[in-house]
C-alpha positions, 0 to 999 in steps of 0.5 A: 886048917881044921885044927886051926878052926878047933882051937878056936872053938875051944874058948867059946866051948868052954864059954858056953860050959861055964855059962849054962853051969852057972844055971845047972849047978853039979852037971859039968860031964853032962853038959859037956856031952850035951853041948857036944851033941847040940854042935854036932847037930844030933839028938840027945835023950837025957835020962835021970831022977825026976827034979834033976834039971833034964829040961833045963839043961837042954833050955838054958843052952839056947840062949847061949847058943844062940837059938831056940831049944825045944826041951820035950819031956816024957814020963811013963 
């Protein structure tokens, strides 16, 4: 029965993927590995370069989702 429910959560991932990719452009690994970790109900800490669209990636997931995502953002 899992590798039923799996295959059926493919065509949505891949969904989701190329929809928050249309918003964040260059980040396809990193949103994979995000969206995996949002549907695995864990926490994800995104560390790059100011300006590279950390708070948006997270931001522009919820709406595809289908929830609210909270982008909270750190700086030392």
């Amino acid at each position: 029965m899992k590798q039923h429910t799996d295959r059926l959560m493919i065509p949505e991932f891949e969904k989701i993927v190329r929809q928050v990719g249309s918003v964040v452009l260059g980040k396809e690994p990193q949103i994979r590995l995000a969206l995996t970790c949002l549907f695995a109900k864990g926490h994800l800490l995104i560390e790059d370069l100011p300006g590279i669209g950390k708070n948006h990636t997270g931001e522009s997931a919820g709406p595809v989702y289908g929830t609210e995502i909270s982008a909270h953002a750190v700086h030392f």
